[in-house]
N, CA, C and O atoms as CSV, one atom per row, in Angstrom:
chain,resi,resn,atom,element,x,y,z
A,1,UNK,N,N,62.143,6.784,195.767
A,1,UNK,CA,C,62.861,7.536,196.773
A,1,UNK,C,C,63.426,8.830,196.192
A,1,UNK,O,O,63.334,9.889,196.813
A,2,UNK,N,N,64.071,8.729,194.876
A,2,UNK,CA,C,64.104,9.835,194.759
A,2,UNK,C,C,63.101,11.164,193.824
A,2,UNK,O,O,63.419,12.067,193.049
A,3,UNK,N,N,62.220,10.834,194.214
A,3,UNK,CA,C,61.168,12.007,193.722
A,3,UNK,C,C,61.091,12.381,195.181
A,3,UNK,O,O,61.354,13.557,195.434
A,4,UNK,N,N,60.719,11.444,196.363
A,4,UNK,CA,C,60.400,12.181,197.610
A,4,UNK,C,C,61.581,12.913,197.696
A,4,UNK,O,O,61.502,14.122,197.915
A,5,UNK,N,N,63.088,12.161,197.506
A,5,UNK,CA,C,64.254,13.742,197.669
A,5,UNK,C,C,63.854,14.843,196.837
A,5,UNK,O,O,63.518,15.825,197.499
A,6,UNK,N,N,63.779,14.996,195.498
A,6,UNK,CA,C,63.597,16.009,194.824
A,6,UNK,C,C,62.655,16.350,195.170
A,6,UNK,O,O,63.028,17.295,195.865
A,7,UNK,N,N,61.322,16.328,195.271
A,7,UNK,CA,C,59.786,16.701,196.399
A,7,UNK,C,C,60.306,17.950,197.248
A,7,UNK,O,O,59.884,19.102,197.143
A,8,UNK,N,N,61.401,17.451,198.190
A,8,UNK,CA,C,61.648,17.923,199.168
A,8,UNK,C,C,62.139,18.878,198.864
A,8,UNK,O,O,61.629,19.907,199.307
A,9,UNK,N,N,63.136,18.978,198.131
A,9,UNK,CA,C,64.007,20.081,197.454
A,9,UNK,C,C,62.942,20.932,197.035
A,9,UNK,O,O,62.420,21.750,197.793
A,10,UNK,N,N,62.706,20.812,196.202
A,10,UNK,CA,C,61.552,21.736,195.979
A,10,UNK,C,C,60.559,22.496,196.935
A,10,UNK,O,O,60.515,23.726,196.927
A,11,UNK,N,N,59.800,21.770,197.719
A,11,UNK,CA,C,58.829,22.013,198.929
A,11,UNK,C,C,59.879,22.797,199.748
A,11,UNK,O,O,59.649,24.002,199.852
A,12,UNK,N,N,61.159,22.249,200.438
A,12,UNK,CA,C,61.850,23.235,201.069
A,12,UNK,C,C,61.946,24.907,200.259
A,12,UNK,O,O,61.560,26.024,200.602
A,13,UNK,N,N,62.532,24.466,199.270
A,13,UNK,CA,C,63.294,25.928,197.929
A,13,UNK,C,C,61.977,26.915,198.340
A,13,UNK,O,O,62.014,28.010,198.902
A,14,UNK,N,N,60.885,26.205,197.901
A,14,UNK,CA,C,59.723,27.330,197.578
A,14,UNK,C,C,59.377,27.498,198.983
A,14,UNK,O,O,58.708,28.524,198.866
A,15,UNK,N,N,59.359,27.309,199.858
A,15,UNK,CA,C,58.964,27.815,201.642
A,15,UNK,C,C,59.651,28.674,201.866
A,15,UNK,O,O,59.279,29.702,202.432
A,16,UNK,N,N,61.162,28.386,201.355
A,16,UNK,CA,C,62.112,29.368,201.827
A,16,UNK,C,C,62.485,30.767,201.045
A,16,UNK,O,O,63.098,31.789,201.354
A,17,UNK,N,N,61.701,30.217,199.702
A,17,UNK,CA,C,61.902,31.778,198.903
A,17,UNK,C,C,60.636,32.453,199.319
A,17,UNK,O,O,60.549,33.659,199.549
A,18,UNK,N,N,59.731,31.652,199.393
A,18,UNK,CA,C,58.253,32.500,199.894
A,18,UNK,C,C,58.382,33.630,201.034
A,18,UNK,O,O,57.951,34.778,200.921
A,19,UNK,N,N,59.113,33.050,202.256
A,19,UNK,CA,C,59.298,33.783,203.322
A,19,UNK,C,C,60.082,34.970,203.038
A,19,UNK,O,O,60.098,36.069,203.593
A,20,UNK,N,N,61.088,34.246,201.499
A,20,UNK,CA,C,62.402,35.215,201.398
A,20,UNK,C,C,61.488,36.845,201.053
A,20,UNK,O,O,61.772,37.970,201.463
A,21,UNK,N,N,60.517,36.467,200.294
A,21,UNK,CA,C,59.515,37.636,199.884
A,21,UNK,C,C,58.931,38.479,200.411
A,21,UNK,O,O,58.871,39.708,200.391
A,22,UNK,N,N,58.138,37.015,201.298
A,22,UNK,CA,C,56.668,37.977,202.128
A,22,UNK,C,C,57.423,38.892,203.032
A,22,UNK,O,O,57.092,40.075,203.118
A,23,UNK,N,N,58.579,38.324,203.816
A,23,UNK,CA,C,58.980,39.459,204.841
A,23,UNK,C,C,59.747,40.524,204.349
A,23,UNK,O,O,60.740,40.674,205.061
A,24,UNK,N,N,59.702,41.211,203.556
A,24,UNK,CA,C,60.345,42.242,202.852
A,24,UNK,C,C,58.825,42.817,202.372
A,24,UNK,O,O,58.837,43.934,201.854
A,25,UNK,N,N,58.054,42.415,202.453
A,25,UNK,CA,C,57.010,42.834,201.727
A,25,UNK,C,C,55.799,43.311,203.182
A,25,UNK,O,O,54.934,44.144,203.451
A,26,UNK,N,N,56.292,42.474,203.597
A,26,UNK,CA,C,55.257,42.951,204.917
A,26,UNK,C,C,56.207,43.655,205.709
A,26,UNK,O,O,55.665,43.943,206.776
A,27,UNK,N,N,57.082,43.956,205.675
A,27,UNK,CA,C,57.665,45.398,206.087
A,27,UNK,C,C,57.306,46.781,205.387
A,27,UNK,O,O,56.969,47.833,205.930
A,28,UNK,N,N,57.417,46.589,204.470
A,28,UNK,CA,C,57.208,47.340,203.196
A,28,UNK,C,C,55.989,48.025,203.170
A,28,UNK,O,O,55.834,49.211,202.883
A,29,UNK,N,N,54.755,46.853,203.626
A,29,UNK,CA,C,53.891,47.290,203.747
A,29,UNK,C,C,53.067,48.037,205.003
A,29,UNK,O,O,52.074,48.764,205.019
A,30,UNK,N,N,53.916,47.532,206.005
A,30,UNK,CA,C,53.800,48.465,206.946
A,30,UNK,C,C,54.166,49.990,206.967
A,30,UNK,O,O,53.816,50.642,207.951
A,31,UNK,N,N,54.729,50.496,206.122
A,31,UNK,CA,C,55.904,51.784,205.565
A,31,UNK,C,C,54.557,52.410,204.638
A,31,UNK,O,O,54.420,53.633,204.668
A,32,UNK,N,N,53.744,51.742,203.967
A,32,UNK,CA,C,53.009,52.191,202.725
A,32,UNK,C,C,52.207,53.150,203.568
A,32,UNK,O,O,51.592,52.958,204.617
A,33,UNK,N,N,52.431,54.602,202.587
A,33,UNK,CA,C,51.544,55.696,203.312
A,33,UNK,C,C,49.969,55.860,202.442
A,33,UNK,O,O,49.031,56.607,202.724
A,34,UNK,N,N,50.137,54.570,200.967
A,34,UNK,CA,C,48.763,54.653,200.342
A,34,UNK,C,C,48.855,54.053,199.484
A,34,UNK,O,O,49.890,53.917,198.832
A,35,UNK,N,N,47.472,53.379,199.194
A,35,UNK,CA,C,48.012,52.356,198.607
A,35,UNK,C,C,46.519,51.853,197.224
A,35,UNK,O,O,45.405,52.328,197.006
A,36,UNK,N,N,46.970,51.204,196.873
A,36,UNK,CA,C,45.521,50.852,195.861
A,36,UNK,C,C,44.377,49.812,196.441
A,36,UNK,O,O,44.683,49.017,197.329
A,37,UNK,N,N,43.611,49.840,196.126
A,37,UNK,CA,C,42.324,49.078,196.978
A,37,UNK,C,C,42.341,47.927,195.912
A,37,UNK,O,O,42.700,46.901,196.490
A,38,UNK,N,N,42.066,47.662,194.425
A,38,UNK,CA,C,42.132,45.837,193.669
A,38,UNK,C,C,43.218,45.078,194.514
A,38,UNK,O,O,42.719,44.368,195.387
A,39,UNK,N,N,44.695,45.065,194.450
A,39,UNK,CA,C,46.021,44.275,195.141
A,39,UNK,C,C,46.319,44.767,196.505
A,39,UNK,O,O,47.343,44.330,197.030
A,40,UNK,N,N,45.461,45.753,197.276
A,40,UNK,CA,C,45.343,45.919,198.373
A,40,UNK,C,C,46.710,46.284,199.062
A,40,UNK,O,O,47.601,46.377,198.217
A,41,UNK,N,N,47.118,46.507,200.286
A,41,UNK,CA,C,47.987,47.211,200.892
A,41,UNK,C,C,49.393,46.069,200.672
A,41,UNK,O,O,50.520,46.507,200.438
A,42,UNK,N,N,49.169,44.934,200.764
A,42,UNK,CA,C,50.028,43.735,200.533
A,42,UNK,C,C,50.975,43.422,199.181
A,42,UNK,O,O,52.198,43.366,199.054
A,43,UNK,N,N,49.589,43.197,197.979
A,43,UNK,CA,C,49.616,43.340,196.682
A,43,UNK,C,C,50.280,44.415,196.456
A,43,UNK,O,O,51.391,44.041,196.081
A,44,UNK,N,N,50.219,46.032,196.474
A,44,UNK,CA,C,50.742,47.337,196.620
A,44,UNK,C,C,52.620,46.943,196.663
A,44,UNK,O,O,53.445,47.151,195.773
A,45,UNK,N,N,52.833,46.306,198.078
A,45,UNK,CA,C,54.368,46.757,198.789
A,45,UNK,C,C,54.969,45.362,197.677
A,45,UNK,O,O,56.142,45.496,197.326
A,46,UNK,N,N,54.274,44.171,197.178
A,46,UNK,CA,C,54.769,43.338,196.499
A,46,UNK,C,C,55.325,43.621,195.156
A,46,UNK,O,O,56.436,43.500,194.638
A,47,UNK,N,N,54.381,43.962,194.847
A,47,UNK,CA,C,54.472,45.211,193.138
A,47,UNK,C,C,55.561,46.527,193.168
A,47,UNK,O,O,56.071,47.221,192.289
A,48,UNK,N,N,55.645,46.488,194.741
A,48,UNK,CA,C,56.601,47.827,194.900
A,48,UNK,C,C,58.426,47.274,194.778
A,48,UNK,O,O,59.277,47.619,193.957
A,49,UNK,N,N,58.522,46.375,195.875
A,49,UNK,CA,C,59.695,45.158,195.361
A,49,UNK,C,C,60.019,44.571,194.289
A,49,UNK,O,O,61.189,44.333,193.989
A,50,UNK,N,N,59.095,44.290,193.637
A,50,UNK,CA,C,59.106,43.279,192.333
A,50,UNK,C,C,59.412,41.822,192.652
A,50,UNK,O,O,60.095,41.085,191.941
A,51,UNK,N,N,58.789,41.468,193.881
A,51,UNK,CA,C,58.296,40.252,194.455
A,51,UNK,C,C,57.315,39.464,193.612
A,51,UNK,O,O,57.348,38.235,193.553
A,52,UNK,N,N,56.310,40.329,192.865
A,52,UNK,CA,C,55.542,39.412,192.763
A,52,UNK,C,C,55.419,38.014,191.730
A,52,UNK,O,O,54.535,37.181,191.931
A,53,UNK,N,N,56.541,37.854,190.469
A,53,UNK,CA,C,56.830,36.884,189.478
A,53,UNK,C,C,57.558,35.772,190.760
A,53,UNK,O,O,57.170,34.604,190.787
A,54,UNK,N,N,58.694,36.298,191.847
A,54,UNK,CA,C,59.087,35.388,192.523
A,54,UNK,C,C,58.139,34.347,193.446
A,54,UNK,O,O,58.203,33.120,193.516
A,55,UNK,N,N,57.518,34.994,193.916
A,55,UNK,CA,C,55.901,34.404,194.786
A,55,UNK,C,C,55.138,33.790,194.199
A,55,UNK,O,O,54.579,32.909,194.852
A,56,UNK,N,N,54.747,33.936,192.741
A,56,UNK,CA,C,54.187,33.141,191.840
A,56,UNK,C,C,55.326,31.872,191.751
A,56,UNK,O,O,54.845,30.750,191.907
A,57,UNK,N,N,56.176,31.920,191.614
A,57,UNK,CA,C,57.281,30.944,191.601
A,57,UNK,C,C,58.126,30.081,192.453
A,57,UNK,O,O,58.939,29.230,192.090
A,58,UNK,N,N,57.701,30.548,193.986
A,58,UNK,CA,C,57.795,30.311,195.182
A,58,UNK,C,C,56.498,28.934,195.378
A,58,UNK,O,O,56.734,27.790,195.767
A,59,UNK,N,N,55.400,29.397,195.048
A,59,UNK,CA,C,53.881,29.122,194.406
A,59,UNK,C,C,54.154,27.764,194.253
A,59,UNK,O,O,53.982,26.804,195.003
A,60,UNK,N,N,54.771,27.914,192.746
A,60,UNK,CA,C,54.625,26.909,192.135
A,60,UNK,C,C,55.569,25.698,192.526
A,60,UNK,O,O,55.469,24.517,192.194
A,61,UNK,N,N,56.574,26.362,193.374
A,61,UNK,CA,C,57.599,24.656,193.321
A,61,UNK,C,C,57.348,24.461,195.296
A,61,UNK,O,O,58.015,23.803,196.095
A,62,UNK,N,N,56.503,25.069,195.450
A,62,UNK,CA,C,55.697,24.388,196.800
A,62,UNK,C,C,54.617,23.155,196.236
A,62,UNK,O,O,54.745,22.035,196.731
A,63,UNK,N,N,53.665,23.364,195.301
A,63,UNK,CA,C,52.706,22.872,194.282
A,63,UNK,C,C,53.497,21.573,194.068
A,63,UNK,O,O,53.199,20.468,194.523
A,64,UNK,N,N,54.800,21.957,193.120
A,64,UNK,CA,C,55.310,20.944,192.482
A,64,UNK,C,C,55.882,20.044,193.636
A,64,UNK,O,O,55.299,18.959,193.636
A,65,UNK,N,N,56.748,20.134,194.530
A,65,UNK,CA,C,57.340,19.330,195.866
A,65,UNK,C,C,56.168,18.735,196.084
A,65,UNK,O,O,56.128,17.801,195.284
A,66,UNK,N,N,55.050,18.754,196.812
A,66,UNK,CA,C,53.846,18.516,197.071
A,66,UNK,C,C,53.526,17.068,196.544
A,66,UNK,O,O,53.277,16.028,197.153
A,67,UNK,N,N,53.634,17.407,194.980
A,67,UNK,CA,C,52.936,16.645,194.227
A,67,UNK,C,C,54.258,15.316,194.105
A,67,UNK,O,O,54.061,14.108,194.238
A,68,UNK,N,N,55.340,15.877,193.870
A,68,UNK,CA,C,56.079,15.137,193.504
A,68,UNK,C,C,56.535,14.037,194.830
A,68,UNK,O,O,56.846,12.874,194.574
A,69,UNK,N,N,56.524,14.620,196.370
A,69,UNK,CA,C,56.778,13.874,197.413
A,69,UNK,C,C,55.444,12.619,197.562
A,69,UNK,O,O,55.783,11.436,197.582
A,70,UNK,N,N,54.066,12.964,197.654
A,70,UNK,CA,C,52.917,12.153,197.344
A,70,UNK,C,C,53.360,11.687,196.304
A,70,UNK,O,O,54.302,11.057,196.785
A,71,UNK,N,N,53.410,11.520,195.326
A,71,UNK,CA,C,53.489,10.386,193.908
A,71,UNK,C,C,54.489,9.978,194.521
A,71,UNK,O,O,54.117,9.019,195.197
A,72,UNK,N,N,56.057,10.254,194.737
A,72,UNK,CA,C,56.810,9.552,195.128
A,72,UNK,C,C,56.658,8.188,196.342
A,72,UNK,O,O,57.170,7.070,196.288
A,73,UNK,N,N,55.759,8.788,197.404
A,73,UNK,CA,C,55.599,8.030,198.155
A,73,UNK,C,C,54.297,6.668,198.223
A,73,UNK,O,O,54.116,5.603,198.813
A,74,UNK,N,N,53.512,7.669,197.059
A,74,UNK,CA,C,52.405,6.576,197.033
A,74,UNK,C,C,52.541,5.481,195.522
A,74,UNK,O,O,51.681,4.669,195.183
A,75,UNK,N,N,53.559,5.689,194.959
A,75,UNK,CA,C,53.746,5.139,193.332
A,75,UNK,C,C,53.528,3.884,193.557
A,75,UNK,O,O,52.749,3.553,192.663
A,76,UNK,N,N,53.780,2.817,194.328
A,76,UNK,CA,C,53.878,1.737,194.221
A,76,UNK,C,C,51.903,1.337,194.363
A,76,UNK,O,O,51.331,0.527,193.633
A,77,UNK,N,N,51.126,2.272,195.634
A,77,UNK,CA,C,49.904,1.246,195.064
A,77,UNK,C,C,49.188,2.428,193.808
A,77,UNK,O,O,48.484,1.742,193.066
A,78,UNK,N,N,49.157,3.616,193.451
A,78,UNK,CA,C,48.940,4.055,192.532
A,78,UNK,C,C,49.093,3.064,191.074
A,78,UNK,O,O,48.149,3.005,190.285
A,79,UNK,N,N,50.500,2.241,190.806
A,79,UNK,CA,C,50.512,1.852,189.944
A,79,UNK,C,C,49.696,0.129,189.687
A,79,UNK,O,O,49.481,-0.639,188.749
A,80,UNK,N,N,49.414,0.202,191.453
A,80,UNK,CA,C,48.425,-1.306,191.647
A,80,UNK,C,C,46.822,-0.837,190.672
A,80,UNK,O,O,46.208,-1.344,189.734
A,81,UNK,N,N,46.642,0.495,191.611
A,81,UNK,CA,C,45.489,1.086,190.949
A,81,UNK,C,C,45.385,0.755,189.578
A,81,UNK,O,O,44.729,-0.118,189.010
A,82,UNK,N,N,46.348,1.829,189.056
A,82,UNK,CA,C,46.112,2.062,187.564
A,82,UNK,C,C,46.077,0.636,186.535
A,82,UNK,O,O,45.669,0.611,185.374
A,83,UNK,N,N,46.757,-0.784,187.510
A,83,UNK,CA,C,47.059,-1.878,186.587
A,83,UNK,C,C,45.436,-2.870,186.718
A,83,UNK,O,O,45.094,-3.834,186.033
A,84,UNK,N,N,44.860,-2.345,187.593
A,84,UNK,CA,C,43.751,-2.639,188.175
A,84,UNK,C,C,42.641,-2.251,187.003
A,84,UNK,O,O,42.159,-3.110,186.265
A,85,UNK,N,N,42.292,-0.806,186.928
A,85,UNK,CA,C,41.815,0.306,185.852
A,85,UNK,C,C,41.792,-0.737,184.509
A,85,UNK,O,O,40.880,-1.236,183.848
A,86,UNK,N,N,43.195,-0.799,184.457
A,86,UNK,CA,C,43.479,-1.371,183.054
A,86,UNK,C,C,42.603,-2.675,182.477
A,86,UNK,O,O,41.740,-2.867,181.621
A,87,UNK,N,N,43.306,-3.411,183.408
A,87,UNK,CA,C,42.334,-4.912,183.538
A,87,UNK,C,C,41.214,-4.736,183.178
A,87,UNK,O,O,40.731,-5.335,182.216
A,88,UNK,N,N,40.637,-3.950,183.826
A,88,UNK,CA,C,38.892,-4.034,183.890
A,88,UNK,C,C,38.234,-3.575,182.595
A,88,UNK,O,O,37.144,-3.888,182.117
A,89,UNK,N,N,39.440,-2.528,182.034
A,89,UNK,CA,C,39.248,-1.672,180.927
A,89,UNK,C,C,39.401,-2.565,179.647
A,89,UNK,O,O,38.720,-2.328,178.650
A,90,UNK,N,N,40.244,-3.525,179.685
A,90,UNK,CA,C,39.985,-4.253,178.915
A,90,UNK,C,C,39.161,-5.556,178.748
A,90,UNK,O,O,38.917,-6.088,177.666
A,91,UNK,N,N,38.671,-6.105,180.263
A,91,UNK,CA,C,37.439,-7.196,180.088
A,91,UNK,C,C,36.563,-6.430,179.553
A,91,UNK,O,O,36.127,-6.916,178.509
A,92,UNK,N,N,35.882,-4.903,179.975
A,92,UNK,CA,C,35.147,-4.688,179.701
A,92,UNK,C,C,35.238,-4.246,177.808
A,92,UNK,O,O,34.195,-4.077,177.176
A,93,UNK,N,N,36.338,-4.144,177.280
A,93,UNK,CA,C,36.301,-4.215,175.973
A,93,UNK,C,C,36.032,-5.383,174.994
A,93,UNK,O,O,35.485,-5.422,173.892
A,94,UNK,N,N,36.589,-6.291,175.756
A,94,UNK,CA,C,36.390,-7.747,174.900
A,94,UNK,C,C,34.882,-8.378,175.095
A,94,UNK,O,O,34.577,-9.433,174.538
């Protein structure tokens, strides 16, 4: 239970810093009178904020919540699995 809380924490944090970004950035980029064509008109107004280490980081604890709410919620037959794995791993050794 509590990885799905912390999951959440996380999955919320990073949704809410993501948005905290993009919409400052997609204003921004509406304003851009020119812009570079590789990071494009988007990439451009992100780099212009210094959004873009936060969005990578926004990124990642969406990723991490994700992962951590699934394991949290599925741990109990995951660890049926893995005791399962094991077993077999060792008939088939002996």
């Amino acid at each position: 239970m509590k990885k799905i809380v912390a999951g959440g924490f996380f999955l919320i944090s990073g949704i809410l810093l993501y948005l905290g970004i993009r919409i400052p950035a997609g204003i921004t980029a509406a304003k851009l009178g020119g812009w570079e064509t590789p990071p494009g008109r988007y990439g451009t107004a992100l780099e212009a904020i210094g959004g873009a280490g936060p969005a990578n980081i926004a990124i990642i604890f969406i990723i991490l919540g994700t992962v951590m709410i699934v394991l949290g919620a599925f741990s109990e037959e995951l660890r049926a699995i893995w005791k399962k794995v094991a077993d077999k791993g060792r008939e088939l050794a002996e």
